[in-house]
N, C-alpha and C positions, 0 to 999 in steps of 0.2 A: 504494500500500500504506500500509496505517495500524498503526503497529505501538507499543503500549501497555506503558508501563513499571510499576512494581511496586506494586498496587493497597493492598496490605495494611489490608484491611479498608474502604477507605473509599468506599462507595456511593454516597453522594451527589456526588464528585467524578466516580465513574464515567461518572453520569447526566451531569453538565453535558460530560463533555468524548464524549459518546456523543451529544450534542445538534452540539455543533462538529463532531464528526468528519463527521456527517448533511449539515449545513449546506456544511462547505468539499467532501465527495463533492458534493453540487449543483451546485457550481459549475462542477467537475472533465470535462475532457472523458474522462477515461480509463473506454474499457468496462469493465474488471473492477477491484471493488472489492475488497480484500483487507483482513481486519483481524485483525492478529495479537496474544496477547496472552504477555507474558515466561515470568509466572509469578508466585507470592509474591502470592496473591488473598488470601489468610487473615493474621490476628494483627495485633497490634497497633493498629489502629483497629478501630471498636466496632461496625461492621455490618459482620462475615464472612458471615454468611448473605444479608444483601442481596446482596452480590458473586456470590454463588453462584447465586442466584436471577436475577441480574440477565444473566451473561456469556455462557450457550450462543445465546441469541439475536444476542447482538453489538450494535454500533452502533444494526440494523435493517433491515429489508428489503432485498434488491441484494445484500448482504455475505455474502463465502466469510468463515466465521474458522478460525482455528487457536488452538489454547488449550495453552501448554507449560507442564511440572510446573517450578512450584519450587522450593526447598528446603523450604520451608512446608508447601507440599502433602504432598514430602517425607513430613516430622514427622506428619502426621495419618495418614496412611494405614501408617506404620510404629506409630506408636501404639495404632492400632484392632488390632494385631498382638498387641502387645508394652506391656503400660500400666507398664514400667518406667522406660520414658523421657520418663513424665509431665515431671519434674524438668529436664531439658534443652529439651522442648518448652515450659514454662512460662516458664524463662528468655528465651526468644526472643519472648515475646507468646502465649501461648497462650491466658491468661489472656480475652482481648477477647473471640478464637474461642468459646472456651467460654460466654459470656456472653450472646452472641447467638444460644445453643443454649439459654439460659436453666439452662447449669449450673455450680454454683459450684466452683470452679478449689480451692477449700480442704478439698474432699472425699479422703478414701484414693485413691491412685491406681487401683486396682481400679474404684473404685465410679464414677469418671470415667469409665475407658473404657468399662464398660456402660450409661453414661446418656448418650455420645456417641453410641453404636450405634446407640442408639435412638431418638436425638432425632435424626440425621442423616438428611433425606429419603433413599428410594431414587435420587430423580433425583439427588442431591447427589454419593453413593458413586460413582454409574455415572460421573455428568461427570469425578472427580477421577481413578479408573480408567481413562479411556480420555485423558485426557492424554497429549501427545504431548512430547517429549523437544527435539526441533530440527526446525526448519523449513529449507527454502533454496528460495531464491524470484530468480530471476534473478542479477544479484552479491551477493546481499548472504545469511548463513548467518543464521536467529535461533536464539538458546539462552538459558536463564535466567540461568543464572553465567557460561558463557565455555567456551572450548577447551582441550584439551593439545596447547602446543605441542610439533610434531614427528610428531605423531598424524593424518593424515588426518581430513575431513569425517567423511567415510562409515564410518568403525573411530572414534566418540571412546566413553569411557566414558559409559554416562547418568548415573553419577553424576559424572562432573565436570563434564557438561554442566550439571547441577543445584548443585553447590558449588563447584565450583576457584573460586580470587580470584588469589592473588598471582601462582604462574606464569604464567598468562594472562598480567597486567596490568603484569607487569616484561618480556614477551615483545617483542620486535621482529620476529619472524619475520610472513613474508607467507601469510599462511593459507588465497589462493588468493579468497577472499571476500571481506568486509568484514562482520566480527560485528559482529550488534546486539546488544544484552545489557543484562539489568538486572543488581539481586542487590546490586550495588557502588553504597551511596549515595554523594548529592555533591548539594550546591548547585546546579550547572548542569546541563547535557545535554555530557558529553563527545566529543566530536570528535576524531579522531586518523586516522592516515592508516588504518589497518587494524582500526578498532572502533570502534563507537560506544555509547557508555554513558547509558541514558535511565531508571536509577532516581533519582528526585526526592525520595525521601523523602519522598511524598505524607502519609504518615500523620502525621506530626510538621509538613511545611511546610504543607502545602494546597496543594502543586502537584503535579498529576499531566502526567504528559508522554507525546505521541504525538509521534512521528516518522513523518511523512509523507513517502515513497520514492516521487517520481514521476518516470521516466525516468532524469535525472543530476542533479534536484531536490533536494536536502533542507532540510526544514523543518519547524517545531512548529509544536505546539498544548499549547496549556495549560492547566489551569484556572486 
């Protein structure tokens, strides 16, 4: 399994580490290829539409993927609702999104949301629509932000699956799995007995990070 941390906008990191992921599957004796993505495709780096163009295909030929909502995704599709929360949305990077819709972020909030509408492929709606919330894939649970502890797999909220940080991440409890999770940047890929955390802060570092789940395996990739 290939499981991809938090893209936010940046396309051309996609492509190179969708090149490694191809090249170490080659290598890979394992029949089923899996490639899963966190979530947090949009904002802040400056090709959101590449990303969106680029991700229902995946890797590449061979590869099942799964594609979970982030908080990001979130924001847009709440937005296309409601163009109140321009202001909230902006603050978090929204500004890139819009930009790579070729619209400018300094318009009435109204006149944003109808020039997103518009300028949003149908394919684009449909992909962010049919997002899926959480994955569980042998031991290991994926979600964009994390769990409520105390809460069962199978009962969590989709929105905490999309936003919780802190309870999560002060939690000790054994969650039966082992979450992977973006959502929460950091310097490295954390490691811990009951989580593993692989958002890189691509957009600001230039590192995008895949965690490679084979067997009792684990290991990167990076750009």
């Amino acid at each position: 399994m290939y499981a991809f941390g938090d893209i936010h906008g940046r396309a051309d990191l996609l492509g190179r580490l969708h090149t490694s992921v191809r090249d170490d599957a080659s290598r890979a004796p394992e029949p089923r290829r899996i490639a899963i993505y966190l979530g947090d495709y949009l904002d802040r780096g400056e090709n959101s539409r590449g990303v969106l163009d680029m991700l229902p295909a995946g890797p590449g030929p061979g590869f099942e993927t799964v594609h979970l909502c982030g908080n990001h995704e979130d924001f847009l599709l709440r937005f296309l609702e409601d163009s109140g929360l321009a202001e909230i949305w902006l603050q978090n990077g929204a500004a890139a999104t819009l930009q790579s819709y070729g619209i400018d972020a300094h318009l009435p909030q109204t006149e944003i949301r109808s020039r997103l509408a518009a300028a949003l492929p149908e394919s684009h709606v449909a992909f962010l629509k049919g997002l899926r919330r959480s994955a569980s894939v042998g031991d290991y649970f994926f979600v964009h932000a994390g769990v409520r502890p105390g809460v069962a797999l199978d009962r969590q909220d989709p929105r905490d699956l999309m936003w919780i940080r802190d309870e999560f991440l002060q939690s000790d409890e054994d969650f039966g799995k082992t979450i992977v999770y973006g959502h929460t940047p950091r310097d490295t890929v954390a490691f811990e007995d009951t989580r593993i955390g692989i958002d890189t802060m691509a957009w600001a570092s230039g590192r995008l990070t895949c965690l490679v789940l084979a067997g009792r395996e684990q290991r990167l990739l990076q750009t």
